[in-house]
C-alpha positions as CSV (number, residue, x, y, z in Angstrom):
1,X,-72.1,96.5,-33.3
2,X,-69.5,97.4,-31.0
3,X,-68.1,100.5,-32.8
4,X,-71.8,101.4,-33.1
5,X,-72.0,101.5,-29.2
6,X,-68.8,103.6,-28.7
7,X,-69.9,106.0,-31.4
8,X,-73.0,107.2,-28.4
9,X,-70.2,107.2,-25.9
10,X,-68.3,110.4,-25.5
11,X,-65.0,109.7,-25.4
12,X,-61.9,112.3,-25.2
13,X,-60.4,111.5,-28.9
14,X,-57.1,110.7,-27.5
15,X,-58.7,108.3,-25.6
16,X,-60.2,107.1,-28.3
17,X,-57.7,106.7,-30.3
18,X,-55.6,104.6,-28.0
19,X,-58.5,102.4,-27.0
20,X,-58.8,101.6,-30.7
21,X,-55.0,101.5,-30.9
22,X,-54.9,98.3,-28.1
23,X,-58.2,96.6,-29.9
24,X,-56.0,96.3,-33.3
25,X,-53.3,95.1,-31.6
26,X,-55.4,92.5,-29.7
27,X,-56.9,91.2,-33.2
28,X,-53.7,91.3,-35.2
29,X,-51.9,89.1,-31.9
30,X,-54.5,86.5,-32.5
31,X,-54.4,86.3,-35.8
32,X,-50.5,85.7,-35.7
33,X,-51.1,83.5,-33.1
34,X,-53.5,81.6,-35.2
35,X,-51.2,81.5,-38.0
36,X,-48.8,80.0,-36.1
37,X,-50.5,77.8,-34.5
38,X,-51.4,76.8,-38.4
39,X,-47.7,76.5,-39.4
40,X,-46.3,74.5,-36.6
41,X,-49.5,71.9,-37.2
42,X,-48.6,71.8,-40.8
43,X,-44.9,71.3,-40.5
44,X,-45.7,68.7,-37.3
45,X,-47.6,66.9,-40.3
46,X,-45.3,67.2,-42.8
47,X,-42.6,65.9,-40.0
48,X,-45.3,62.7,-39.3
49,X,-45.1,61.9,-42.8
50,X,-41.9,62.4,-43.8
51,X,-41.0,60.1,-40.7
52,X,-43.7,57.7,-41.9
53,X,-42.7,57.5,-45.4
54,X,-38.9,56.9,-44.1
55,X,-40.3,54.0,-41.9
56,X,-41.8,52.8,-45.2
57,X,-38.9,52.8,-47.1
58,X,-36.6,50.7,-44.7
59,X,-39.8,47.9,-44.8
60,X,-40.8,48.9,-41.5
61,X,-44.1,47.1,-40.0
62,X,-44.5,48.6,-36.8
63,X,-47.9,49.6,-38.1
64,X,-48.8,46.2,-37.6
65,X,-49.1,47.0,-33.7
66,X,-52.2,49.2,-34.1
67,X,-54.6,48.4,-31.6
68,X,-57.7,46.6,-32.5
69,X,-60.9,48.5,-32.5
70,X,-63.1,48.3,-29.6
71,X,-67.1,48.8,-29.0
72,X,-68.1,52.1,-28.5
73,X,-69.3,52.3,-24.7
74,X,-72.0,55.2,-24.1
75,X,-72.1,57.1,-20.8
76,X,-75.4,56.3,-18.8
77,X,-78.3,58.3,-19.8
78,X,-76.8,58.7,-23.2
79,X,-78.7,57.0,-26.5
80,X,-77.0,56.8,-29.4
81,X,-78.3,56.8,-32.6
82,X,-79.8,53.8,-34.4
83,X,-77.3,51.5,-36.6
84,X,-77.1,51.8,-40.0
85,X,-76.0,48.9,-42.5
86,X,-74.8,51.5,-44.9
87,X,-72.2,52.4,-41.9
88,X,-71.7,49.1,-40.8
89,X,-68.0,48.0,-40.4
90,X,-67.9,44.5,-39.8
91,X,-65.7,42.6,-37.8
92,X,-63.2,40.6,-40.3
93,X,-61.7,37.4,-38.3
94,X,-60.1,35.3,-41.1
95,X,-56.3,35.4,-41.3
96,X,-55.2,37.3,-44.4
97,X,-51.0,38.0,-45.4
98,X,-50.1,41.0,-44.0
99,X,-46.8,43.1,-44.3
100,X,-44.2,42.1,-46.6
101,X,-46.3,38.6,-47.4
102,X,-48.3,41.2,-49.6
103,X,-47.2,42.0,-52.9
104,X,-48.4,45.2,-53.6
105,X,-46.5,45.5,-57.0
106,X,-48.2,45.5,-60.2
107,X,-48.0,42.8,-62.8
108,X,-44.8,42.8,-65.3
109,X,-46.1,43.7,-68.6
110,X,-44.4,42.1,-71.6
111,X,-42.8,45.5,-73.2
112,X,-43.9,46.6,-76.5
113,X,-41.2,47.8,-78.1
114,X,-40.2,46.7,-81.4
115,X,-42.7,47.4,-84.1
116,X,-44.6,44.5,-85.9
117,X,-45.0,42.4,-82.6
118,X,-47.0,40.7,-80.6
119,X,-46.9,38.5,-77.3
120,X,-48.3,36.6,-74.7
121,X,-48.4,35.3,-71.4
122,X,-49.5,31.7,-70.5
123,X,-49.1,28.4,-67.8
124,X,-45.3,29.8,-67.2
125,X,-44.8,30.4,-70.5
126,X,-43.9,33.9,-72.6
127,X,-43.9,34.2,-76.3
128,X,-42.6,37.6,-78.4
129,X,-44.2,37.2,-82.0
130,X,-42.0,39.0,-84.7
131,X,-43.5,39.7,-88.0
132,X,-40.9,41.9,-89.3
133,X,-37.4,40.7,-88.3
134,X,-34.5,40.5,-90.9
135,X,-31.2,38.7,-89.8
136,X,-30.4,35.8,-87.5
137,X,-32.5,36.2,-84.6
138,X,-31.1,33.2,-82.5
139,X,-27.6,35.0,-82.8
140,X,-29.0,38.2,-81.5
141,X,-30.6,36.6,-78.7
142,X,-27.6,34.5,-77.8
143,X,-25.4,38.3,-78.3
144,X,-27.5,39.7,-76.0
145,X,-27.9,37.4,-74.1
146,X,-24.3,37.0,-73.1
147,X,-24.1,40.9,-73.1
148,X,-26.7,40.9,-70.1
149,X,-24.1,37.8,-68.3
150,X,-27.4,35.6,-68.2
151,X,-25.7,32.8,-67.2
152,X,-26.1,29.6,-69.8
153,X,-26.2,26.3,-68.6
154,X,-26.8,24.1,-71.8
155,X,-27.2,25.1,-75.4
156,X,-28.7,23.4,-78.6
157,X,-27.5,25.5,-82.1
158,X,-29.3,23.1,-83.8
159,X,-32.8,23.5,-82.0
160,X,-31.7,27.1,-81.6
161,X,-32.9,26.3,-77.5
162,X,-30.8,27.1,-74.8
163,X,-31.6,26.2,-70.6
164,X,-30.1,29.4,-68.3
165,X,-28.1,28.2,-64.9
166,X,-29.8,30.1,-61.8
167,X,-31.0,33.8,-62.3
168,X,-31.1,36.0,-58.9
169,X,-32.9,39.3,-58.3
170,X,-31.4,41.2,-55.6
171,X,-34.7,43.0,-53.9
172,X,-35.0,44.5,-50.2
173,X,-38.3,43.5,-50.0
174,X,-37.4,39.7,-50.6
175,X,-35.3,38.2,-48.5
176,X,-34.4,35.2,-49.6
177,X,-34.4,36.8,-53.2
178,X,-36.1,34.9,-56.0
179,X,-34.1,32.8,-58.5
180,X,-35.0,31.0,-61.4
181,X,-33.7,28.8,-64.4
182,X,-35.6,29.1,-67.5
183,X,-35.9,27.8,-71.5
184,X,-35.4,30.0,-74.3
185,X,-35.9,29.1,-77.6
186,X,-36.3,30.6,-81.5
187,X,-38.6,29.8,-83.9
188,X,-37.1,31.7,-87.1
189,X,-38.1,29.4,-89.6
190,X,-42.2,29.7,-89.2
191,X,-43.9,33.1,-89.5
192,X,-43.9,35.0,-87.8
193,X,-41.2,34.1,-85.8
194,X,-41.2,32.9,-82.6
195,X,-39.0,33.7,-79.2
196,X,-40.4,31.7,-76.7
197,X,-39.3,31.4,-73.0
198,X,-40.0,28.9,-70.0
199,X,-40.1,28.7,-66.6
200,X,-38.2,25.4,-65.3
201,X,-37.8,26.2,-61.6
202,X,-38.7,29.5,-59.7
203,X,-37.3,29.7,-55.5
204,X,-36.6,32.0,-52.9
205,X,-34.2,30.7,-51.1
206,X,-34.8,26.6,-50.6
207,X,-38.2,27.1,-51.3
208,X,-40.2,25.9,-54.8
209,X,-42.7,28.8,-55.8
210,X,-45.5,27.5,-56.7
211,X,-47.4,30.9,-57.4
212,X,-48.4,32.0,-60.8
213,X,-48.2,35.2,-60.2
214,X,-44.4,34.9,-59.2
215,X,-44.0,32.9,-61.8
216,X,-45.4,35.3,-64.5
217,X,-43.0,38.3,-62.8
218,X,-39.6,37.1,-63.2
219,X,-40.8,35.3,-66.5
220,X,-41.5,38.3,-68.4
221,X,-38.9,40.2,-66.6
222,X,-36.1,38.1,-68.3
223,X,-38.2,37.9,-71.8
224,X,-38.3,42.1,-71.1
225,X,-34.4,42.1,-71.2
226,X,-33.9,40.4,-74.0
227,X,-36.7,42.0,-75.9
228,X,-34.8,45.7,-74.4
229,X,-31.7,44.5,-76.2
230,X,-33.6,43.7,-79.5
231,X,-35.2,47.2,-79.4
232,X,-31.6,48.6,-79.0
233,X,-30.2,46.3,-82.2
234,X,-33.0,47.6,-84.4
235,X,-32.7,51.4,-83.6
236,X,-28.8,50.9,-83.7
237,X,-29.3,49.2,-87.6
238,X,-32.1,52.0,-88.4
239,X,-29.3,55.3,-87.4
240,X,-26.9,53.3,-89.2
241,X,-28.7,53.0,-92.6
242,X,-29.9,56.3,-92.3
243,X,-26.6,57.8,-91.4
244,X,-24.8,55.9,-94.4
245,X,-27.5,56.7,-97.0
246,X,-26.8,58.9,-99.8
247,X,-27.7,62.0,-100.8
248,X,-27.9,65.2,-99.8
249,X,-30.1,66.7,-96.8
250,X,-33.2,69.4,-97.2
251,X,-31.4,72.6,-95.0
252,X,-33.5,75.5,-94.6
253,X,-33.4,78.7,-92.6
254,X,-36.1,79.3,-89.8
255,X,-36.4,80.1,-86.3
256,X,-37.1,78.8,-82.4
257,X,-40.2,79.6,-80.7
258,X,-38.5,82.1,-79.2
259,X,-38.1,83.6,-82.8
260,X,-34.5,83.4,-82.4
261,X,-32.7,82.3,-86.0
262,X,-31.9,78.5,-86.5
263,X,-31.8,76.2,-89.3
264,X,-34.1,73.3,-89.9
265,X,-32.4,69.9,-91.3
266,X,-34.8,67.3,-92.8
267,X,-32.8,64.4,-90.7
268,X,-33.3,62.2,-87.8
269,X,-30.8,64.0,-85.1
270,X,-28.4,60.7,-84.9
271,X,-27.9,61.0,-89.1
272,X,-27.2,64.9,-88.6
273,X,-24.9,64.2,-85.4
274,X,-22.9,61.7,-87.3
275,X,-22.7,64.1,-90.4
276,X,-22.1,67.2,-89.5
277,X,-17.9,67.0,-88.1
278,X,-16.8,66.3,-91.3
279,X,-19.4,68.6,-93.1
280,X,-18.3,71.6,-91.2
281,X,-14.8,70.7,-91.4
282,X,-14.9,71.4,-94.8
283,X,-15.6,75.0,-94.2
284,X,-13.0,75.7,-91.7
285,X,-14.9,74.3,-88.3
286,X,-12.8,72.4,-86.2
287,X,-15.0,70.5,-83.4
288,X,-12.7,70.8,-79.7
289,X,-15.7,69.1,-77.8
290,X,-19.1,67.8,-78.6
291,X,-21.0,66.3,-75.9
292,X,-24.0,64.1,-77.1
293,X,-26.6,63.9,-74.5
294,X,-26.7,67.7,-74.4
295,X,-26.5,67.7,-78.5
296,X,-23.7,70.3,-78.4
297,X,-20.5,71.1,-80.3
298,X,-17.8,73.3,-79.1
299,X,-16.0,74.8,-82.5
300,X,-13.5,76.9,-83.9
301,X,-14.1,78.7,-87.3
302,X,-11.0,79.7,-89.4
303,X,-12.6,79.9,-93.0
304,X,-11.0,78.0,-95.5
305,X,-9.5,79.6,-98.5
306,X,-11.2,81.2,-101.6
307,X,-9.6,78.9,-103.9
308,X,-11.5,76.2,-101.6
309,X,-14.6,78.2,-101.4
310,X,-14.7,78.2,-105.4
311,X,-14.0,74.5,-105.7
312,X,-16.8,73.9,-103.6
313,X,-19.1,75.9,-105.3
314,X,-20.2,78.0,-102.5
315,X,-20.5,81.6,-101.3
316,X,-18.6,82.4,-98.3
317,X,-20.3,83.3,-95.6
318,X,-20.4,86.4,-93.8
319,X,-19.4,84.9,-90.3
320,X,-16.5,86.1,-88.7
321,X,-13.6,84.0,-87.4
322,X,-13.6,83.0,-83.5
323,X,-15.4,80.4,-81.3
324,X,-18.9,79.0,-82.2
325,X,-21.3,76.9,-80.3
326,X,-23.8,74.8,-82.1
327,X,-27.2,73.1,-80.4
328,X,-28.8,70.6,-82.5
329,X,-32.0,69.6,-81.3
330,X,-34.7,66.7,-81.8
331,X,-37.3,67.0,-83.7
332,X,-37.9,63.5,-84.6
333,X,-38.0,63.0,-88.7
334,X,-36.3,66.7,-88.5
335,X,-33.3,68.2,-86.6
336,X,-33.5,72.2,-85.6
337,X,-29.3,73.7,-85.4
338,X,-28.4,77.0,-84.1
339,X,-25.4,78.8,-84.0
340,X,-23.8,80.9,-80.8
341,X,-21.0,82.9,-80.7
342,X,-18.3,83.2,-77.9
343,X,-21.1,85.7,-75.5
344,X,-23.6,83.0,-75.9
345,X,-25.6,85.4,-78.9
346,X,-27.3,83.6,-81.4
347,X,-26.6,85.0,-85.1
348,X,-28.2,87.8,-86.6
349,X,-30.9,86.6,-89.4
350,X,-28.6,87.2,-92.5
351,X,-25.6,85.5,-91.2
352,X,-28.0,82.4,-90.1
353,X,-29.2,82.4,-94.0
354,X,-25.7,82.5,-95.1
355,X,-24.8,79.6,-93.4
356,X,-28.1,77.5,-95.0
357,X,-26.7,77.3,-98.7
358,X,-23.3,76.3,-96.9
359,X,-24.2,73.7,-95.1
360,X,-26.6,72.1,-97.9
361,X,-23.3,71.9,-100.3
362,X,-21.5,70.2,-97.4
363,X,-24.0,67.6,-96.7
364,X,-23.8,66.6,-100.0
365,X,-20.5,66.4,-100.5
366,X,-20.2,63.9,-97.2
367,X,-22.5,60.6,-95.4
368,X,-20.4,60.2,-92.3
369,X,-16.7,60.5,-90.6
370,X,-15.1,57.3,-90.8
């Protein structure tokens, strides 16, 4: 509307053009300002909350302060609208816990680890139901048990039922922390077998606890450790068959997602990680660092003689001497390996399929390093 006005108006062009000049100016200065105004409320509420999430984490309760909410008061003359039950807020006068007397935290779940299992939770009392469990489970419970420094005030071999001395959790929230004394025993010789633990006594600081809900937390939370180091026998026993079993691997070429070339081993990644130094030793690798978590191995490749190559029954490869890095990688029942040279360059496509008939002689040859 406005432009349409000044379009009747003669004006001298130049005039014009600085008139419309100082209006841009004028729009783009609030609009910055605006802006800016946006970014300082934002980081003053990002500031608030940082600040209030600090307070939070130090167990802070100041919030507890807030005034209470008063009756709105109308000025005279004014009528406000009529109440609504739907937006009703009413006035709550019973004493309820507040603060750190609330536990906010969700129940302790009874983990589900180990395959073939079942368990419950019931009147203080937590039971682990095995239907699949080989070996002496009252030793492993005891192994682990000492592993973990539960401390162990009485125990009964021949009722396979021991009575802990005082467990303590260390919390910043509970001050006195919790500690408890508890009953485990093993049931091995009914199926399925049994591992069933107790609560005796549960107190923070002087005080009994009474409160089931306590009482179910720190319950399952010791039956959860032990149950964590039962998991970690049984995977332990599961790499080590695997690893020692017989037989040669499947090895075949292929390639990442990126298309780059790598070979595919049909093996769970701890039987090829325990296998492969001493199969790529016999080709000339020698491993100068290996680092698990990362699933790497720094090598150095001086091939082996052709008398050795012939023995062997294999075609040397068309790799050159030098330093190599190998990635393996998990692929659950499979394991993916590629090979780097010294820039960081995977191999070219034929020297990656060279290297598959290689490492399928090896594997046979060879379970594991001793």
């Amino acid at each position: 509307m406005l432009l349409q006005k000044l379009t009747k108006i003669k004006f001298n062009p130049k005039m014009l053009i600085i008139f419309l000049s100082l209006l841009l100016t004028v729009c783009a200065k609030n609009s910055n300002a605006k802006r800016e105004m946006k970014s300082e409320m934002k980081s003053e509420m990002k500031s608030e909350m940082k600040s209030e999430m600090k307070s939070a984490m130090k167990g802070e309760e100041y919030y507890l302060n807030t005034p209470k909410l008063t009756s709105l008061k109308s000025p005279e003359g004014l009528m406000l609208p009529l109440k609504k039950s739907n937006y009703h807020v009413p006035y709550v006068t019973q004493k309820e816990p507040v603060g750190k007397q609330v536990d906010i935290r969700p129940p302790v779940q009874i983990l589900a680890l180990i395959e073939a299992s079942q368990s419950q939770y019931a009147n203080g009392i937590s039971t682990l139901f095995l239907e699949d469990s080989p070996g002496n489970l009252w030793l492993e419970v005891l192994n682990i048990i000492k592993k973990k420094n539960l401390p162990i005030a009485n125990q009964n071999d021949r009722d396979q039922t021991l009575t802990t001395d005082w467990i303590t959790w260390d919390n910043i929230n509970e001050n006195p922390p919790f500690s408890g004394r508890y009953e485990i025993s093993v049931k091995q010789n009914e199926r399925p077998k049994r591992l069933i633990l107790k609560t005796l006594d549960l107190h923070q600081g002087e005080k009994k606890i009474t409160d089931p809900n306590y009482i179910q937390r720190y319950n399952n939370t010791v039956l959860n450790t032990i149950i964590e180091g039962l998991y970690q026998t049984q995977v332990y026993a599961e790499n080590t068959r695997a690893i020692h079993k017989a037989g040669s691997l499947d090895v075949q070429s292929s390639s990442n997602e990126n298309g780059l070339p790598n070979i595919v081993i049909r093996a769970s990644y701890a039987t090829v990680w325990e296998r492969l130094p001493l199969a790529i030793k016999k080709i000339g690798m020698v491993i100068t660092e290996s680092r698990r978590s990362e699933g790497t191995f720094s090598v150095t490749y001086k091939p082996v003689s052709d008398e050795q190559w012939e023995k062997m029954g294999i075609k040397k490869p068309d790799l050159k001497p030098g330093e190599y890095k190998l990635q393996l990688g998990d692929l659950k029942n499979r394991s993916s390996l590629q090979f780097m040279n010294s820039n960081g360059q995977t191999l070219i496509q034929s020297e990656n399929d060279d290297l598959v008939p290689v490492l399928k002689a090896v594997f046979s040859e060879t379970e594991t390093e001793k």
